[in-house]
C-alpha positions as CSV (number, residue, x, y, z in Angstrom):
1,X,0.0,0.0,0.0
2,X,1.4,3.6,-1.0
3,X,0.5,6.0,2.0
4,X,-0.7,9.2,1.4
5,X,2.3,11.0,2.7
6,X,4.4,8.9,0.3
7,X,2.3,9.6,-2.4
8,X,3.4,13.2,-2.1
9,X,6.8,12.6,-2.2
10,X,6.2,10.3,-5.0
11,X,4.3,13.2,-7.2
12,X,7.5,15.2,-6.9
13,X,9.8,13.0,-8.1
14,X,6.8,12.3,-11.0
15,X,6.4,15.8,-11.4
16,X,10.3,16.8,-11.8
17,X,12.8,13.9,-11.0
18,X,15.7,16.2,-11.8
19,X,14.5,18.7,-8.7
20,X,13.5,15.5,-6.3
21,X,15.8,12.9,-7.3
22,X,15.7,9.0,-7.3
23,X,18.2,8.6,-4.5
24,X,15.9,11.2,-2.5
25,X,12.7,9.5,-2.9
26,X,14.5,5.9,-1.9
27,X,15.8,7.2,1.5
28,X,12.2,8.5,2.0
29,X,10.2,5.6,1.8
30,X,11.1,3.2,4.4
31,X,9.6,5.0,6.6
32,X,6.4,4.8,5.0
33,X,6.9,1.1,3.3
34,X,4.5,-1.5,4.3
35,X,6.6,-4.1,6.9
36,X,5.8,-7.4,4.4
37,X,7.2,-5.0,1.3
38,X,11.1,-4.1,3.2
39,X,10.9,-8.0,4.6
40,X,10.4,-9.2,0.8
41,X,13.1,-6.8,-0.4
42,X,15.6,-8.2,2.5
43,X,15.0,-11.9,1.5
44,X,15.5,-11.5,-2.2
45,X,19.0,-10.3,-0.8
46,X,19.9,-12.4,1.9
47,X,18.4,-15.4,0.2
48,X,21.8,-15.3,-2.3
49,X,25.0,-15.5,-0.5
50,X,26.6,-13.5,-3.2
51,X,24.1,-10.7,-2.6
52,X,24.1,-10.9,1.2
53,X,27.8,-10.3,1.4
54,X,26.8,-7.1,-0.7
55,X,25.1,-6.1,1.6
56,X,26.7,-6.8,4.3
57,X,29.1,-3.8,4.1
58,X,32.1,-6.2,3.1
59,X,32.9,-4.9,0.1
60,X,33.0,-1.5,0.8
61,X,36.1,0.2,-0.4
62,X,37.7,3.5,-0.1
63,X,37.0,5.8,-3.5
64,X,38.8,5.2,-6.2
65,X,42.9,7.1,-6.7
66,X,41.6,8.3,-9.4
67,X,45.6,9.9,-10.6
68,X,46.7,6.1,-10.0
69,X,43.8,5.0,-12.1
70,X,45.2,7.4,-15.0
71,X,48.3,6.0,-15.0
72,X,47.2,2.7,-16.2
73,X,47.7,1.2,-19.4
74,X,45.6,2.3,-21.7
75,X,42.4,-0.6,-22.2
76,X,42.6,-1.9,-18.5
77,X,39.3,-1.7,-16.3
78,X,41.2,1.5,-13.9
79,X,42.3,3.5,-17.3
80,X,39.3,3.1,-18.9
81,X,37.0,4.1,-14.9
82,X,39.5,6.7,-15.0
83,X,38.8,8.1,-18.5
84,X,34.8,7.4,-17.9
85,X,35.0,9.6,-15.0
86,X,36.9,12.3,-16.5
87,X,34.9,12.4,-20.0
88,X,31.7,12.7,-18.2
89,X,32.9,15.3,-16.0
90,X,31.8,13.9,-12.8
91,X,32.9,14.3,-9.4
92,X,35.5,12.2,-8.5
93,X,34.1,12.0,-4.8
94,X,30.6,11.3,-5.2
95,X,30.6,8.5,-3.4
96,X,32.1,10.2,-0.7
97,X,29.8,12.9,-0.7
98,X,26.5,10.7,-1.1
99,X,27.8,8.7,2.1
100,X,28.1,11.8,3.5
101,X,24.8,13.0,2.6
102,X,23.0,9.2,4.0
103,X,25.0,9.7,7.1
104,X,23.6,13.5,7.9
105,X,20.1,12.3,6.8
106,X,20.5,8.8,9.6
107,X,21.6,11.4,12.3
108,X,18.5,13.2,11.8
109,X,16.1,10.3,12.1
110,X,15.3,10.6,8.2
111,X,16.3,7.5,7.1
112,X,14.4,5.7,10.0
113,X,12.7,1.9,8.8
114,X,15.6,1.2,6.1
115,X,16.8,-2.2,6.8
116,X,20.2,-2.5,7.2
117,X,21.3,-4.2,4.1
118,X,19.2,-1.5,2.2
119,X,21.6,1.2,3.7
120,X,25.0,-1.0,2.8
121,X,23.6,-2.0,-0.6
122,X,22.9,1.6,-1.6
123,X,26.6,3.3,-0.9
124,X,28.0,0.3,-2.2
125,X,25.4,0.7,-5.5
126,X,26.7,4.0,-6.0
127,X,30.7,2.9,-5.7
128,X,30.1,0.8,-8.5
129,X,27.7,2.7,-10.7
130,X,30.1,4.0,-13.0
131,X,32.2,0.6,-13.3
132,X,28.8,-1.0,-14.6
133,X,28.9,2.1,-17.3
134,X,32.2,0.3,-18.1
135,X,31.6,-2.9,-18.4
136,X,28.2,-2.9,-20.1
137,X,29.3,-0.1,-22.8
138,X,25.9,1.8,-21.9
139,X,26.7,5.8,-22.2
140,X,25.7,8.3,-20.0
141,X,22.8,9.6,-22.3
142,X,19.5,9.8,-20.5
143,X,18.7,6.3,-22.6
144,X,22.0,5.1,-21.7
145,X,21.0,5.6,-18.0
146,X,17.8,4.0,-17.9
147,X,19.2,0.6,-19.8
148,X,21.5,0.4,-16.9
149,X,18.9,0.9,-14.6
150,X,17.0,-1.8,-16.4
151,X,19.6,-4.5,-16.6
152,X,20.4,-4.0,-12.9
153,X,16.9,-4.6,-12.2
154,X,16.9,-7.7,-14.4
155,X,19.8,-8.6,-11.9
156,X,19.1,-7.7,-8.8
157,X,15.6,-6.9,-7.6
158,X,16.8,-4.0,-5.6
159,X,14.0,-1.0,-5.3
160,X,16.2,1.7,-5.7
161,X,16.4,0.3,-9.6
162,X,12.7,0.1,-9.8
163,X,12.0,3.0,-8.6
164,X,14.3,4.3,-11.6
165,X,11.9,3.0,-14.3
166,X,8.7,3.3,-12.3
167,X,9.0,7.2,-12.4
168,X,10.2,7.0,-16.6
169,X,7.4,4.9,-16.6
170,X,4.8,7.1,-15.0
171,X,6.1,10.0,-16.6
172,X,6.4,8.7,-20.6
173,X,2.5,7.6,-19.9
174,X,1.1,10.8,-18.0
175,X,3.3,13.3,-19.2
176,X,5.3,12.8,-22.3
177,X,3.7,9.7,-24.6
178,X,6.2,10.9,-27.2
179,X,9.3,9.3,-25.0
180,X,7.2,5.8,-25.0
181,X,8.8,4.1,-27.9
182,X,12.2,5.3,-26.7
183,X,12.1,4.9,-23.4
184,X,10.7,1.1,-23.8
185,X,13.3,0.2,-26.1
186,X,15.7,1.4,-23.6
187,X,14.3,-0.4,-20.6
188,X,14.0,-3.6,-23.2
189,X,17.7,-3.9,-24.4
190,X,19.1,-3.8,-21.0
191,X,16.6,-5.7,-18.9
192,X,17.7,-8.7,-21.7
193,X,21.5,-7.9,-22.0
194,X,20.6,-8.0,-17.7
195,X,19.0,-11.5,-18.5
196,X,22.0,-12.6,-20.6
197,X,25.0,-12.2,-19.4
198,X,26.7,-13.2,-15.5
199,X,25.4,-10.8,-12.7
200,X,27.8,-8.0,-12.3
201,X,26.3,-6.2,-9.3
202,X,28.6,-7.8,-6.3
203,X,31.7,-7.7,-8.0
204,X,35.0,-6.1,-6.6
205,X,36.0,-3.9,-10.0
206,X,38.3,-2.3,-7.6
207,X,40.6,-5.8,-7.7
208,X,40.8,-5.8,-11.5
209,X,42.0,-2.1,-12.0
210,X,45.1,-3.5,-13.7
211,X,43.0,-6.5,-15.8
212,X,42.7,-5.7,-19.3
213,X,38.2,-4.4,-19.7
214,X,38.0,-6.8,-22.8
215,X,39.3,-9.9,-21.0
216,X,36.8,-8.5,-17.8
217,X,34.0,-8.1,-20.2
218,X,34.3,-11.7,-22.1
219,X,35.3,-13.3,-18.5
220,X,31.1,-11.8,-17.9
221,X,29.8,-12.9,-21.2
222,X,29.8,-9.1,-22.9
223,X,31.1,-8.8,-26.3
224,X,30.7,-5.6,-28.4
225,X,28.8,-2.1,-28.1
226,X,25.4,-2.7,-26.2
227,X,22.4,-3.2,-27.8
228,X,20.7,0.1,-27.6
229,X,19.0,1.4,-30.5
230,X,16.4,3.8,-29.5
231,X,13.9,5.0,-31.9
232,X,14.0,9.2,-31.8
233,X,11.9,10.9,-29.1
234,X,8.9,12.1,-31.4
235,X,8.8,16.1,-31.3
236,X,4.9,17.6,-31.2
């Protein structure tokens, strides 16, 4: 059951998910989430040893030398992070800063009713975001986005993922039906590249810095560009 006071939160994100993110609208809904919904979530985890230990907290690394990661051969899994990161212009410490930002909201009693592994599968989620950019080949185009989203879903049942397509979903039906066709094929190509290869989401990338990506990537079952032909957003 969605409670009212959720539903609020919910129409924001709807409304403008660039304003009321994702990440913001996962944080806020423990505390409204039924108890049989967050149990269900916890067993799908703890039910796989390989996901348990994900959430456990045990892989949780430092962030990334990003310098030392530059100084790699050129084609390894740490060059290629490294040149990801740098092309996209991100923020070298996000990770750092998002952990920051889930420990300021636990002090103030907003992230109250997460489970545990939710909280340890989350930070570690975001430390390996980007590597999974890397090893599936999907860009960081607002298409290339949601296939990742999608194929982690396909994955790993985790509802920070859903709630990633629910609110495309919601909003290519109630606000922009021209993003439909796009958006689908999106969500399509990687929930089945998800479906087809070996599940990526506990890995260590942070041990394979110095492997070379193609010998990674085949070692999962990925070979080639990603499958993601999009038809054209349809302009009114």
């Amino acid at each position: 059951m969605i409670t009212e006071n959720f539903g609020k939160s919910l129409l924001k994100t709807f409304n403008d998910p660039h304003v009321h993110k994702v990440h913001l609208l996962f944080n806020e809904w423990w505390q409204e989430a039924s108890q049989k919904a967050k149990d269900s979530y916890v067993k799908i985890i703890n039910d796989d040893p390989h996901f348990a230990k994900f959430a456990s907290g045990a892989l949780y690394t430092q962030p990334i030398d990003l310098d030392a990661a530059g100084a790699l051969p050129v084609g390894t899994v740490g060059r290629t992070y490294h040149d990801w990161i740098v092309d996209n212009n991100l923020i070298a410490a996000i990770i750092t800063n998002y952990q920051a930002l889930h420990d300021s909201l636990e002090d103030a009693g907003k992230l109250e009713g997460m489970p545990v592994e939710m909280k340890h599968a989350v930070l570690r989620s975001y430390q390996t975001h980007d590597f999974q950019h890397v090893i599936t080949g999907y860009d960081s185009s607002p298409f290339g986005e949601l296939a990742l989203q999608a194929f982690g879903l396909a994955q790993l049942q985790f509802p920070y993922f859903a709630m990633w397509l629910s609110v495309t979903t919601t909003r290519m039906t109630y606000i922009n039906p021209n993003s439909i066709t796009p958006a689908m094929d999106a969500i399509s190509a990687g929930w089945t590249l998800g479906r087809n290869v070996a599940n990526i989401q506990c890995e260590s990338w942070e041990s394979m810095l110095d492997q070379p990506l193609a010998e990674v990537r085949a070692r999962y079952g990925f070979s080639g560009s990603p499958s993601l032909r999009v038809s054209p957003v349809v302009k009114n």
